[in-house]
N, C-alpha and C positions, 0 to 999 in steps of 0.2 A: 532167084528172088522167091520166099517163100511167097504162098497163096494165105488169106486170110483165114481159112482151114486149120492149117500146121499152124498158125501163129495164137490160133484160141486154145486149139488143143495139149499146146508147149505150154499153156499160160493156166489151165485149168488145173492140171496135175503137176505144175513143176516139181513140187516139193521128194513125186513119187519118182521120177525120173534122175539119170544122169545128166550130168552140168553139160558134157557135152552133146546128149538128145539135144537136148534144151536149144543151147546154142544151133545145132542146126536145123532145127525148125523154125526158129525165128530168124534163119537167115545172119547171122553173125559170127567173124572170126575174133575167139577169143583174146587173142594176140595185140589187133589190131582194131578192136569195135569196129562200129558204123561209119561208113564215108558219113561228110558233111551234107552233100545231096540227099544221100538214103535217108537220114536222120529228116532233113529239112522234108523229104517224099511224107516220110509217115509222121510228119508233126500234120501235114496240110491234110492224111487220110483222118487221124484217127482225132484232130485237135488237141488243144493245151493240157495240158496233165496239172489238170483242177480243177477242184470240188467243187461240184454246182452250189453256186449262191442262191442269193435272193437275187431273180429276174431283175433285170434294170428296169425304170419307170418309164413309160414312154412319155417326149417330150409333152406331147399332148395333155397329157395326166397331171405332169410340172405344172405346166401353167394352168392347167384349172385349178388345182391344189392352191392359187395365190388368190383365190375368192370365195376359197373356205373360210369366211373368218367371218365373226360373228359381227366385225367394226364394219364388213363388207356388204356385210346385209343390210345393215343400217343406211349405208349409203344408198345401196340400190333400193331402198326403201325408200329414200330420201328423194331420187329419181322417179320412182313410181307418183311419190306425192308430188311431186312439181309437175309434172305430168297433168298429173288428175286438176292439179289449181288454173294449169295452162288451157286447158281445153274446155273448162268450166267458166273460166271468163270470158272465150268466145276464141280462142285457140289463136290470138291477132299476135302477127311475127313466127319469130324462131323464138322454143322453148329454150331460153338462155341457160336457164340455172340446172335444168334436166342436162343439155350437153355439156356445161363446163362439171358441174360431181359425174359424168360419166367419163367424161375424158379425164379427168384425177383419179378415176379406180383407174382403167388402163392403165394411168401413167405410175401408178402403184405397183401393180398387179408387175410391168415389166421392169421395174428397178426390184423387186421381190424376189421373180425367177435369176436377173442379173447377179446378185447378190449370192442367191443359192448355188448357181453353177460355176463360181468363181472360188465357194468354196470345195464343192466337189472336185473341181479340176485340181486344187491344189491339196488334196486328200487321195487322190488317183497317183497325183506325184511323187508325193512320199511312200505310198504305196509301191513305187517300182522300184525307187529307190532302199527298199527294206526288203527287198524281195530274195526268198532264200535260192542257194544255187548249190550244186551239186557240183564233183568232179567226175568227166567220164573220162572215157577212149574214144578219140575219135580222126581216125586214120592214122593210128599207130600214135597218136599224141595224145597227152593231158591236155582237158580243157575243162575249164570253171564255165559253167552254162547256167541259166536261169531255170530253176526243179521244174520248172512250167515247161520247159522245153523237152523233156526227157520222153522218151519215147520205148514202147515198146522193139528189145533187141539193145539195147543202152548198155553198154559195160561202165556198170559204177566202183568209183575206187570209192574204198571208204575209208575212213580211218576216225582216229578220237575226238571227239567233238561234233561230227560231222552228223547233221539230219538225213536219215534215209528218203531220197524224193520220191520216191515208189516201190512198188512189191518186186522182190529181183529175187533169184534164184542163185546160191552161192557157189563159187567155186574156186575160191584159195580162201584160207582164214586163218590168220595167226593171234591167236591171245583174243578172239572177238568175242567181245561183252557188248548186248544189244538191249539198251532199256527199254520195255515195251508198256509200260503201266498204261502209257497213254491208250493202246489197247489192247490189252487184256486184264488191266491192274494189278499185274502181279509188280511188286516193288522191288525185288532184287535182278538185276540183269541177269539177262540170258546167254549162257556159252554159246558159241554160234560155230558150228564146223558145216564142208562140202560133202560130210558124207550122204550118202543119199539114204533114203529113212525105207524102211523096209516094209511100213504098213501103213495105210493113211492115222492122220494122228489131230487129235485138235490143234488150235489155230498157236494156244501157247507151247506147246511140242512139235513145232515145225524147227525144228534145229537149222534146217541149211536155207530157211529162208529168210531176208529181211523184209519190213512192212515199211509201205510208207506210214508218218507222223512218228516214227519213234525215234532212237537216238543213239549213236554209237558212244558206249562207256569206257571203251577199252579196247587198245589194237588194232588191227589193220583188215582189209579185207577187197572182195574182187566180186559182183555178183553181176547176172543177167537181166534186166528190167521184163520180168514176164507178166506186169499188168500199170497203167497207168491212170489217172484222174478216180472217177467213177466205178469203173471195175477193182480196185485193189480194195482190200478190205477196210480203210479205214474211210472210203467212199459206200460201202455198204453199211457203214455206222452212221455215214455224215444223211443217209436216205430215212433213216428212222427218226433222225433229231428235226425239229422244230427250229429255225435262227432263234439265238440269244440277241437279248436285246440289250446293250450295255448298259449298267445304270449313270443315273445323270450326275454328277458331280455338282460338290454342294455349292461353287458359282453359278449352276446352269440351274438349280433346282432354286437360291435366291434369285436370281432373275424373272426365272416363271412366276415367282410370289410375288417380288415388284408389281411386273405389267399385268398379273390378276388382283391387287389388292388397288391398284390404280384404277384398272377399269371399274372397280366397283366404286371407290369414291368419287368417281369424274362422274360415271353416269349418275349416281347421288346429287352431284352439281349441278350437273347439266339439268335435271328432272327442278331443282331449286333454282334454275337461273330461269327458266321455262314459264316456273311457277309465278316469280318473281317480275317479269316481264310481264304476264297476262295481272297481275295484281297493282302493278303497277302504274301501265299504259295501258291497262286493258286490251280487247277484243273488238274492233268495231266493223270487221268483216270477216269472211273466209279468206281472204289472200294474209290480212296479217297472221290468222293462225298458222300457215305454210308456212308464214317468215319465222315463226316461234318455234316449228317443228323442224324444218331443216336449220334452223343457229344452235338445238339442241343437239342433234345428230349432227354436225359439222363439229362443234365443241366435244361432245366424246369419241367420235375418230380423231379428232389433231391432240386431244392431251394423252390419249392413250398410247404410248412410247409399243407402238405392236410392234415394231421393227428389230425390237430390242435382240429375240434370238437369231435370228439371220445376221444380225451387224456383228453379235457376238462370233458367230461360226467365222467368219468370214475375217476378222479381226485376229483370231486366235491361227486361221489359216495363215494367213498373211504374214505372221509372225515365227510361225513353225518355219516356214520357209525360208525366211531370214535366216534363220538357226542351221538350215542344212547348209544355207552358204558361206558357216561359220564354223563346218563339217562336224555341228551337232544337227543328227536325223534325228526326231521324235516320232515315234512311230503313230501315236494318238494324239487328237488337239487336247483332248480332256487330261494328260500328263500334263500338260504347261503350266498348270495349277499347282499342281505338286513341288512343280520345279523351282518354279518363284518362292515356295514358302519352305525348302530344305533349310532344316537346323544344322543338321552332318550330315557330310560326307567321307565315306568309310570308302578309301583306295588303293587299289593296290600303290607297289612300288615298281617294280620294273616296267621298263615301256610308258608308264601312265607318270609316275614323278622323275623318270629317265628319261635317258635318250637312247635305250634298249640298242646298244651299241658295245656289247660285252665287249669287254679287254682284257687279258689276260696280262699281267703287271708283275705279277711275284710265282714262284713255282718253289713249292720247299719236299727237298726231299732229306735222306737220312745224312748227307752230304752238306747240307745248310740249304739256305734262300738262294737263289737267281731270278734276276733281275731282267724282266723282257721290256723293252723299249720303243714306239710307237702308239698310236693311237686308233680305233676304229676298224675297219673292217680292210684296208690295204694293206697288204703285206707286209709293209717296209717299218725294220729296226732289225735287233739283234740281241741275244740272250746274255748276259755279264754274270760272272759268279761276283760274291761279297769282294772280293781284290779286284774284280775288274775281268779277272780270266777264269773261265771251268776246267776243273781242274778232271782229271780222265772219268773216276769216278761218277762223279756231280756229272759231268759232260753224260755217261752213259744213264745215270739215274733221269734227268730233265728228258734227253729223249724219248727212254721208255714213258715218261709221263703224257708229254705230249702227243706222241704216235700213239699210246692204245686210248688218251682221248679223241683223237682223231679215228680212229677207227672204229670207236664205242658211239659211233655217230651217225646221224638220221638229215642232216644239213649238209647244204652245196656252197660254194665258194665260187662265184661266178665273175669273169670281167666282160664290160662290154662299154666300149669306146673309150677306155680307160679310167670308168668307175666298176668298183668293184661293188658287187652285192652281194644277198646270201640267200639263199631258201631254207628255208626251217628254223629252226630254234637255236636265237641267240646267242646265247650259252656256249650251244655246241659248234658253232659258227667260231666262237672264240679260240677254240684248241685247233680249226683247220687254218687259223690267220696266224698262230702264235708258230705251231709245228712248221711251218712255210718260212721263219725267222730262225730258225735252228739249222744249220748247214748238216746234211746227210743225213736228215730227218723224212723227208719224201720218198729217197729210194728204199731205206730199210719197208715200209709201208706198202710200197709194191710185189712186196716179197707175198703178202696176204691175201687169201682168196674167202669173204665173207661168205658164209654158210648161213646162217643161223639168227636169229633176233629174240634176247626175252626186253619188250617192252617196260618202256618207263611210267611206271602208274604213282601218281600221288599220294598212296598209301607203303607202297616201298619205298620209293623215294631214290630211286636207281634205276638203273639200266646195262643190259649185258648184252654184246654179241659173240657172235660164234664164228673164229676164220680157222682157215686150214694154210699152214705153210706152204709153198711152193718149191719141188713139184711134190707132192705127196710127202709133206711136211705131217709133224704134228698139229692135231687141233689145240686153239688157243680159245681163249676166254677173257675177253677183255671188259671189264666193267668200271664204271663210273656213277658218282652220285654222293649225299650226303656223305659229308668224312663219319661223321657217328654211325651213320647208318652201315656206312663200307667196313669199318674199324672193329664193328660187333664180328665180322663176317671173315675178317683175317686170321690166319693164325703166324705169316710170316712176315716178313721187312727184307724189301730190295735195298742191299748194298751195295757201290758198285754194281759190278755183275754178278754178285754170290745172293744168295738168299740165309737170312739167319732166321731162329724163334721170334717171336713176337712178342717178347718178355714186357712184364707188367709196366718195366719202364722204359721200354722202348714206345709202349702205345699211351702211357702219358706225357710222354714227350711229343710225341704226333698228335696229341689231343691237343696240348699246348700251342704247338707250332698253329693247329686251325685256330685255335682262341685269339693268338696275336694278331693272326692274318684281320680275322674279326673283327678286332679291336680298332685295327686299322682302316673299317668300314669296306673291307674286300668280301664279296659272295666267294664263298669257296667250296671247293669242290676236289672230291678224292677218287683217284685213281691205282683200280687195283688188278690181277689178270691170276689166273691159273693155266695149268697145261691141261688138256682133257684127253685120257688113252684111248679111247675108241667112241665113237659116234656114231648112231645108226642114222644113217641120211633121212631115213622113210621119217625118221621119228620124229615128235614136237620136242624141242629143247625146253626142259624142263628145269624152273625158277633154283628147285632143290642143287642144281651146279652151283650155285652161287656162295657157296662156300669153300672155307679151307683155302681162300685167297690168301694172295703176295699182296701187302700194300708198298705201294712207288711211293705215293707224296702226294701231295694236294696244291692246289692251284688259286692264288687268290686273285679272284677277277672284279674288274671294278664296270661299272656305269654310270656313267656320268649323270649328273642332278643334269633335268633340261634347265636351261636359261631360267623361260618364263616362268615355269614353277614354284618358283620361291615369290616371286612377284604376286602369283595370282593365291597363293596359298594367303599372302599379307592381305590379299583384297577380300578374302573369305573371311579371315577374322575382322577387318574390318565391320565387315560386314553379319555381324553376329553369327556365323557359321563355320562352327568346330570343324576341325581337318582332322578323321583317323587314319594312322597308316597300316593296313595288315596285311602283311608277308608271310613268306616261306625260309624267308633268310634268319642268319644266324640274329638272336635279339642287339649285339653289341655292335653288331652292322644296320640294325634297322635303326636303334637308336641316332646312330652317327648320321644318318641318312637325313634323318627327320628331325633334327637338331640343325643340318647345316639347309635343308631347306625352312627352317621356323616354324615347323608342325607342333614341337616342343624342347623345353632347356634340355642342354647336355646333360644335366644331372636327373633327366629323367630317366622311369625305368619302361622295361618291355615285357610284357604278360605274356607268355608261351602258351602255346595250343594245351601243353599235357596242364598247366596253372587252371587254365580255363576249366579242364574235365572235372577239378576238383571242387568248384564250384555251384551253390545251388542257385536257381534262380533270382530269389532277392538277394544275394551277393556277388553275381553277376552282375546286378540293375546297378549296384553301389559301386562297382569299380569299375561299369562303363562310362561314371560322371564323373571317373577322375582321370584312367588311362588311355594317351590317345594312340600308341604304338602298340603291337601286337604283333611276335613274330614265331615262325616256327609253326605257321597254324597252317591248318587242312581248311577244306571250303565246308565242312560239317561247321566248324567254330564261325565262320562267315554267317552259315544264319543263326545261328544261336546267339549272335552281336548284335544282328537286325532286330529279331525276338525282344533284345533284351532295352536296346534304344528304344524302340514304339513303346511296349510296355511305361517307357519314362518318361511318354508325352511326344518325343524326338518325330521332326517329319527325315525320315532316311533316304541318303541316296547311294546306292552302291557302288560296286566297279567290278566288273569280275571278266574272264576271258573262255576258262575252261569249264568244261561239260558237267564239272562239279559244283560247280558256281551258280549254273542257272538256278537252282532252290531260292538258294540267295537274294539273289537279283528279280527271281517274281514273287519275292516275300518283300520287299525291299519297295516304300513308297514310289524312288523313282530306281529302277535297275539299268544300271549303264553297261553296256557290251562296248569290249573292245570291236572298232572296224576290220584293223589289220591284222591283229593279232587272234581276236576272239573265233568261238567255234560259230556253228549255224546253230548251235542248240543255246548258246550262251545271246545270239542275237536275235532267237525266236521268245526267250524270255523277257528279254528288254526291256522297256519302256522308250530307251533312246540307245542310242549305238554314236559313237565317238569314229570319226571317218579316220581321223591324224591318230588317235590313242594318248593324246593330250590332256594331263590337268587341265592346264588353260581351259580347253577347251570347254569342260567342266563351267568352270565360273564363269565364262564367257556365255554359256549355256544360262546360268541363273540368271543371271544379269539378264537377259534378255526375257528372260521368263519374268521378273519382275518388272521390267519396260511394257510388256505386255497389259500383265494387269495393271498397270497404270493407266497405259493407254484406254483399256476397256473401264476404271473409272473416271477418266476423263468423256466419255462421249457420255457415262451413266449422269456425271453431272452435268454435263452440256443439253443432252434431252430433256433429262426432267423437268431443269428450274427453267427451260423456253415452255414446253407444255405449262408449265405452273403459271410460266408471264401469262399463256394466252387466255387461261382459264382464268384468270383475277384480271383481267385485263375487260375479260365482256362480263363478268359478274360484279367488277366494282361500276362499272360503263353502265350497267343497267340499273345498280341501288342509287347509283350518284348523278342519276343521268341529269337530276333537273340542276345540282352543283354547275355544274359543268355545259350546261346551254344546250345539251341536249334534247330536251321537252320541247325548246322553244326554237327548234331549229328547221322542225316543217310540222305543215299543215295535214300533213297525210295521215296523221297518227302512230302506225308503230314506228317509233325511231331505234336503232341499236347502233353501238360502239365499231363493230364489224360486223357485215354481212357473210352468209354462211363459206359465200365460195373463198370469201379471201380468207377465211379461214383455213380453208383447206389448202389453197394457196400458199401460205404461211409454212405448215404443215411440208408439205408438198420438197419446196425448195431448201428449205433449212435443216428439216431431219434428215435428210440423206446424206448428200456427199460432204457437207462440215462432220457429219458425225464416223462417216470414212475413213474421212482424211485422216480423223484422231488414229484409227486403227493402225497406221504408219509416223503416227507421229516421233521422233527421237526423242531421246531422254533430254531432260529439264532438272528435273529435280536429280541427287545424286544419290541412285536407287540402294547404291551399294555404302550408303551411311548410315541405313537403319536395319533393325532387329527383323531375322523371318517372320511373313506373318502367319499367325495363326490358320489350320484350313477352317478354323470355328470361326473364323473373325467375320461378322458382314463387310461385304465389300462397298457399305454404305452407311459409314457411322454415323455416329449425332451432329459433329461438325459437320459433313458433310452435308448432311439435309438440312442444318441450318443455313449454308451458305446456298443451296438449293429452293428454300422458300425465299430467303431474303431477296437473292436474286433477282427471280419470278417477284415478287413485289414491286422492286426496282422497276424493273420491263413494264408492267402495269402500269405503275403512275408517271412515266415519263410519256407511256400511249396517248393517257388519258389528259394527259398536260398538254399536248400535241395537238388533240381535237380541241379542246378547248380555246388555247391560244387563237385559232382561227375563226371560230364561231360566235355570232351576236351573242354577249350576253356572258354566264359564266363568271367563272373568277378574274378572269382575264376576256376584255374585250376584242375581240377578233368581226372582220367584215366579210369574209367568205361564204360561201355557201357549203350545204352540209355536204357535198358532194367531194368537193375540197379539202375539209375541213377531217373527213371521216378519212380519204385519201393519205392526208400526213399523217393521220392515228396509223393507219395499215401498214406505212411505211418505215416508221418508226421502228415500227414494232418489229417489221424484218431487219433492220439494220443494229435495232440493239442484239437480236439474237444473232447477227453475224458478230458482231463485235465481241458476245459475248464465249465463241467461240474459242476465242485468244483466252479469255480468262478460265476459259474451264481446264486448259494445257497444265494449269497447277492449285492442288490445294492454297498452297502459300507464296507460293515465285512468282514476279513481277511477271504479270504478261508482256511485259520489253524483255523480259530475259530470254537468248537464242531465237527472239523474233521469226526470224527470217528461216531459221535451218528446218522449216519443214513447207513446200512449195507447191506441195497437193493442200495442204490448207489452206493457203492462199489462192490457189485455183478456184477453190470452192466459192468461197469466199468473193470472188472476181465474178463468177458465172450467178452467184447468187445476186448480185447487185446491175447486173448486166440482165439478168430476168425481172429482175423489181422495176429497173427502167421502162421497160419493154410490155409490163403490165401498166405499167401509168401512162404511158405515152401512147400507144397505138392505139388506134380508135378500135378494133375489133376487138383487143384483150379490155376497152374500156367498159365497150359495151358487156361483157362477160364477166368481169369482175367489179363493177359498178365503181370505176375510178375515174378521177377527171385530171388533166394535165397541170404540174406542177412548174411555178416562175423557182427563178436561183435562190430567193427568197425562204420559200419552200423547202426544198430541198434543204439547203442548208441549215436548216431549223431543223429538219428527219437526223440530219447526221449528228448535226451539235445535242438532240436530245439523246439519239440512240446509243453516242458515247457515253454518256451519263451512269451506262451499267459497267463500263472498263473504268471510268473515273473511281466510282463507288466498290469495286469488289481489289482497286486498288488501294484504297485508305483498308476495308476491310483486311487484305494479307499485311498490312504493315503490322496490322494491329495483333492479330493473330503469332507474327512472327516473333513480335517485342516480348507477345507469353509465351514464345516457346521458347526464348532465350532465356527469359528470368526462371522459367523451371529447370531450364537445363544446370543455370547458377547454383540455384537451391539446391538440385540434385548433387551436383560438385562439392557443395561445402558440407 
């Protein structure tokens, strides 16, 4: 076991050392990495291998943090003045009004921090859920680990796509391209070899080391973890920066303006409701001044909707969450914005509008077409030539197709309790299920002993390895990959077993045979091989073999369209949101693809990558508003698509998988990584990650995104037009008080509509958990009928705040009809007392804003519609009328909230008036809906 000595010292100069020093001073066999112990020893010595944050808040902090507010100070002000009025008149009892406004900041104060840590937790969640992981060795096995776990002595495998999770020292590399801009900003990747460097060098001439934060471009690779967290260099960068502070998205930033543009005309109110009291009823001691001062301060805490960003946070969490159980993970709450208001979406095709379930169905060589038979990834069918039988030739030409694609190959073929599966790349997964169907296709294959690898990069668009006959055979050279791309690279054609020239019409004939394949909507793919006369083992096989090929024949593999894709494709244009498809495949196969899932008509065309190069930006912008297929393209043309849609207004959502893609996808409003398929580099750019690699899941995504901000204007209208009831509730209660029998209701002098605590009271029980429950409320309206909205649009239009003040009026005079009714005098004769009489005002008033809770579920939808399918509103709702009870009824909440107990009489008058806001904003959506039918009319004709 090394000593923590050797393990600094291995980790200071790696770069200058041999791969094997290395290794044994950190204590590791290369062969076999780290036991699972050792690893788990030095995760617990050295901790997680991650960048110091911002320190967590200590709980204490939290909850003081919940009476930092300026509505907070008002109250405890409010306490201090009752206080002072209480001890001044001779201190006789308990100071009622001082303990019930302190017991409602507490009781604030801990539905605030509730609220706040509920969205943390569910931001911690997704958070692990996103979490990058790395591939080591660990006791002679592969293992997928969490990067946080990587430990110093760590044998990392790398390969394409793959995020480096810490500083490691190399020691095999083949073809390794390592992008490091993140740190050192150099933009073209870095060759990456073992050998060991001969002089110290700066940090972007360290050839045999990888960093963490960067990105494998290219190839494969094998290195030492010789620094983790803090100590690797991109933890010496993370020591000099300052946290960024993400900016706030233009709903969180309308919100702020709301509840600041609120607070300032409510206290404007309250200061005129103040005024208006003292000019009205005047002044005839010091105790009614307190009653003036706390109804002012009680009226600007309850109309000012401060709750508003915590319910937001919490809202939006709550609904992310939903989304990962629908195995869309968003990695940010402030994405879900985006997501609801996408115009297009720009996706791939395979795996995403598939069933990423290659099959090889057609094999055309110089001998004709054969016909493979079966489906998916189990072995079973059989190869048929055009009559039914392969004939010797064809029979030898299909095999060599299939054996050097199977050998041209990076994928496993696995059974386990008799389902079959595959590791690695589809595709090539396909040539190991087809070869398996060809009898004395396996053992010629065993004759091969691989040597060699030139990887498959997306700018060649091929792939070649290197086998040695058995025993001390000839070297071979089997290659695969685009037929055009393969076709440039041949100069021969396998016949039979003979080889002839490659005559100009033997390769339009092979050019032919892929077009049909194409035409036919088969991905196709060409297989080609040479002999190689000597080989130097030591050597890197070099790409320049890849010529003076034999071409065999090409392969037409098909993928099946998933089910739901076409379904959910229909629900996107429904739903005003263009579907792009862009591929790699042949244009005549992307079309057919995208034609029989309803992306667009057969008689569309497809824009190729090299179309696109020819193109300058505003005619770019003009034929991304006509063409929705796109094939043949690199992931450079991916963002120059994204560029070209925003520039047109467009909110974009991407789709991408490989290490080329992430530009893309973090240019890309919302960037989607595939789950299963994608790299770590293509799901550290993301926005959201797709668990299944589902369209579906896609629009299942938006849809949810737009359930969301619904829901979040549902509690926007719910809050407001109650604060609005309360606010014109005690400001018409005080203009109109002698209408109304107010004046003449006591002897005492100041009289008001509500006293300050039930104000608070009010406040207290109705903005919280109704306003919650909206956060999980189901869809109502059918989100996916209307157009994306704009991210410019307020999430609070003109209709909306007229149904928001109308409302609030409603609630007002049904209050104020309420007192009335019972009180001597007035428009209505009542024989009660004002204690009673102000009692059913209170009550009222809570129950029209329970009631009115159902109505805020939709701009326009009958609050009867899907009633019942959301059962935390009803909770609330339950608990809020179960506390109104319990405030009127018990002598203790009487004495505290200056209520008196209510006959059936009573009550049923609170409820018959408090419906009166469900009756009224029902006539109002009828009416509403009848103009939105006759414009829809007029629009039509």
């Amino acid at each position: 076991m090394p000593n923590e000595t050797d393990m600094t010292r291995a980790a200071d100069d790696a770069f200058l050392q041999d791969a094997a020093i290395v290794a044994a001073r950190l204590g590791v066999d290369l062969e076999t990495g780290l036991s699972d112990a050792e690893a788990a020893r030095r995760l617990a010595a050295d901790g997680p291998n991650e960048l110091r944050g911002t320190p967590p808040v200590p709980m204490w902090r939290k909850v003081l943090a919940q009476f930092q507010d300026p509505l907070i100070y008002l109250l405890l002000a409010a306490v201090v003045v009752s206080l002072v009025a209480w001890f001044v008149e001779g201190a006789h009892g308990a100071p009622v009004d001082a303990i019930v406004i302190a017991a409602i900041v507490i009781l604030n104060a801990i539905l605030g921090y509730t609220q706040e840590a509920k969205a943390a937790d569910a931001v911690a969640a997704l958070s692990k859920m996103t979490a990058a992981t790395s591939t080591v060795l660990r006791g002679g096995e592969r293992k997928s680990v969490p990067s946080s776990e990587l430990v110093r002595g760590d044998v990392l495998v790398l390969g394409e796509g793959d995020a480096v999770g810490a500083d490691a020292r190399l020691f095999f590399a083949s073809a390794l391209r390592v992008q490091e801009a993140s740190l050192t900003g150099e933009s073209a990747a870095v060759i990456k070899s073992p050998a060991t460097l001969a002089a110290p060098a700066p940090l972007g001439d360290r050839t045999d080391m990888v960093f963490k934060g960067t990105a494998v471009a290219q190839g494969v690779g094998r290195a030492i973890v010789t620094e983790v967290a803090m100590a690797t260099e991109m933890g010496a960068i993370a020591e000099m920066l300052d946290a960024t502070v993400e900016d706030p998205t233009p709903l969180q930033n309308e919100i702020k303006l709301i509840s600041k543009a609120l607070g300032i005309i409510v206290v404007i109110v309250a200061l005129v409701v103040m005024i208006t009291v003292i000019l009205i009823q005047g002044i005839t001691d010091p105790a009614d001044l307190v009653v003036v001062l706390l109804l002012g301060v009680s009226l600007a805490v309850a109309a000012v909707p401060e709750g508003l960003p915590a319910i937001l946070s919490v809202i939006l969490a709550i609904g992310v969450q939903r989304m990962a159980k629908r195995n869309a993970v968003v990695k940010k709450l402030s994405s879900v914005e985006a997501l609801g208001s996408a115009s297009v979406i720009c996706t791939d095709k395979t795996g995403t509008l598939t069933r990423n379930e290659m099959t090889i169905e057609r094999v055309v060589t110089a001998s004709g077409q054969a016909e493979v038979t079966g489906v998916g990834y189990r072995p079973e069918g059989a190869v048929y030539g055009e009559d039914g039988q392969l004939s010797g030739a064809q029979h030898f030409e299909v095999q060599l197709v299939l054996g050097a694609g199977t050998l041209a190959n990076d994928a496993q073929l696995t059974e386990h309790d008799g389902e079959w599966q595959i590791q690695g790349d589809p595709t090539e997964a396909a040539f190991l299920v087809a070869a398996r169907k060809l009898d004395g296709t396996a053992s010629r294959l065993d004759r091969f002993e691989r040597r060699a690898e030139i990887p498959f990069t997306s700018e060649r668009k091929m792939m070649s390895t290197l086998h040695q006959e058995r025993p001390d055979g000839a070297h071979v050279l089997f290659s695969k990959g685009a037929p055009d791309v393969l076709l440039e690279r041949c100069t021969r054609l396998q016949v039979g077993e003979t080889t002839v020239p490659l005559t100009d019409e033997l390769r339009r004939r092979a050019q032919d045979d892929v077009q049909a394949l194409s035409a036919q909507a088969f991905r196709t793919l060409g297989v080609a091989y040479r002999t190689v006369d000597a080989v130097d083992p030591a050597a890197e096989v070099d790409p320049s073999l890849e010529q003076e090929l034999i071409y065999v024949g090409v392969v037409g593999i098909i993928d099946p369209p998933r089910v739901e894709a076409a379904d959910a494709i229909a629900e996107a244009h429904r739903a005003g949101i263009r579907v792009i498809m862009i591929t790699g495949d042949h244009p005549a196969t992307a079309v057919r693809i995208a034609a029989d899932l309803g992306i667009v008509e057969p008689s569309a065309r497809a824009l190729t990558g090299a179309e696109l190069d020819t193109l300058d930006p505003e005619q770019l912008r003009a034929v991304t508003r006509e063409v929705s297929v796109y094939a043949r393209v690199s992931p450079e043309h991916k963002l120059r698509l994204v560029d070209a849609l925003q520039s047109d207004g467009q909110i974009v959502s991407m789709t991408g998988d490989g290490v080329n893609d992430a530009p893309a996808l973090k240019s890309a409003d919302i960037g989607v990584a595939m789950g299963i398929t994608g790299t770590e580099v293509t799901k550290e750019a993301a926005r959201m990650i797709l668990a299944d690699d589902n369209f579906a899941t896609i629009i299942a995504a938006v849809r949810q995104g737009r359930v969301i901000f619904d829901n979040i204007r549902k509690f926007l209208r719910y809050l407001l037009s109650s604060n609005v009831g309360e606010v014109l509730t005690v400001f018409l209660g005080v203009v109109f008080a002698g209408l109304i029998g107010l004046n003449d209701a006591s002897n005492e002098g100041l009289v008001l509509p509500l006293l300050a605590t039930q104000i608070l009271w009010i406040n207290l029980i109705t903005d919280s958990t109704p306003a919650l429950a909206m956060g999980v409320d189901p869809e109502v309206d059918d989100v996916m009928a209307r157009r994306p909205r704009k991210l410019t649009d307020s999430a609070i239009d003109g209709r909306m705040w007229g149904g928001i003040l109308s409302v609030g009026l409603v609630m007002a005079l049904v209050t104020l009809f309420g007192i009335d009714m019972f009180l001597p005098g007035g428009l209505v004769e009542g024989s009660d007392s004002l204690e009673v009489a102000r009692t059913v005002g209170f009550t009222t008033l809570v129950f029209a804003q329970l009631f009115n809770a159902f109505n805020a579920r939709s701009e326009t939808s009958s609050a009867f519609r899907k009633l019942f399918s959301n059962k935390w509103l009803w909770g609330s709702v339950a608990l809020g009328v179960l506390l109104q009870i319990a405030v009127v009824e018990l002598p203790f909440l009487q004495v505290a909230f200056g209520t008196a107990s209510l006959d059936l009489a009573h009550w049923g008058a609170c409820v018959a008036l408090g419906s009166v806001v469900l009756w009224y904003d029902e006539i109002r959506k009828i009416i509403l809906r009848a103009v939105g039918r006759r414009h829809s009319g007029e629009s039509a004709r």
